[in-house]
C-alpha positions in Angstrom: 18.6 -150.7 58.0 17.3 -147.0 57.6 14.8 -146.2 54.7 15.8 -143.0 53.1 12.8 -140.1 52.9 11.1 -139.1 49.7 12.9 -137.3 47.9 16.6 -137.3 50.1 19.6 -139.1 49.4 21.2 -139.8 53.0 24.5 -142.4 52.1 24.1 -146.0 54.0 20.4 -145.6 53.7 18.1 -147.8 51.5 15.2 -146.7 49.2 12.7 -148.6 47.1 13.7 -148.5 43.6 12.3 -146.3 40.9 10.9 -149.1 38.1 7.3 -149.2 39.0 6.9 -152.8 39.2 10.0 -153.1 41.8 10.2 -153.5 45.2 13.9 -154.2 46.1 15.2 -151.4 48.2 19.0 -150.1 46.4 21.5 -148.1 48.7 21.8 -144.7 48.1 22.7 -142.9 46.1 21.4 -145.1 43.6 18.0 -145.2 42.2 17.7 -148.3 40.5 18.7 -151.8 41.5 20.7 -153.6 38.8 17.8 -155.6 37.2 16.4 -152.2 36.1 19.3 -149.4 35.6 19.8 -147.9 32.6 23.3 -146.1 32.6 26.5 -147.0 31.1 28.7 -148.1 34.3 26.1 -151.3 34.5 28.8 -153.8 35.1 31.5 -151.8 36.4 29.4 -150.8 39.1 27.2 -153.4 40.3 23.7 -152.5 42.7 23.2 -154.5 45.6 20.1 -154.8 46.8 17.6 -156.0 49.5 13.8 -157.6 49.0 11.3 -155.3 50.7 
């Protein structure tokens, strides 16, 4: 499993998600695991994620 840089967005990479409190890592391109998204696609599109 790769960890993405700061501020890249390289597909089949992970990075630690964006909610302050978190720290699953999400697949890019996503920011966000499920728990903590905020867009509309929420259950049409669902996160996978790993514990860090």
């Amino acid at each position: 499993m790769s960890i993405s840089p700061k501020g890249t967005n390289i597909p089949g990479s992970y990075r630690k998600c964006e909610d302050t409190e978190c720290t699953r890592l999400v697949p890019c391109p996503h920011v966000r695991c499920q728990e903590h998204r905020t867009d509309m696609a929420v259950k049409d599109w669902v996160v996978q994620h790993k514990e860090s």
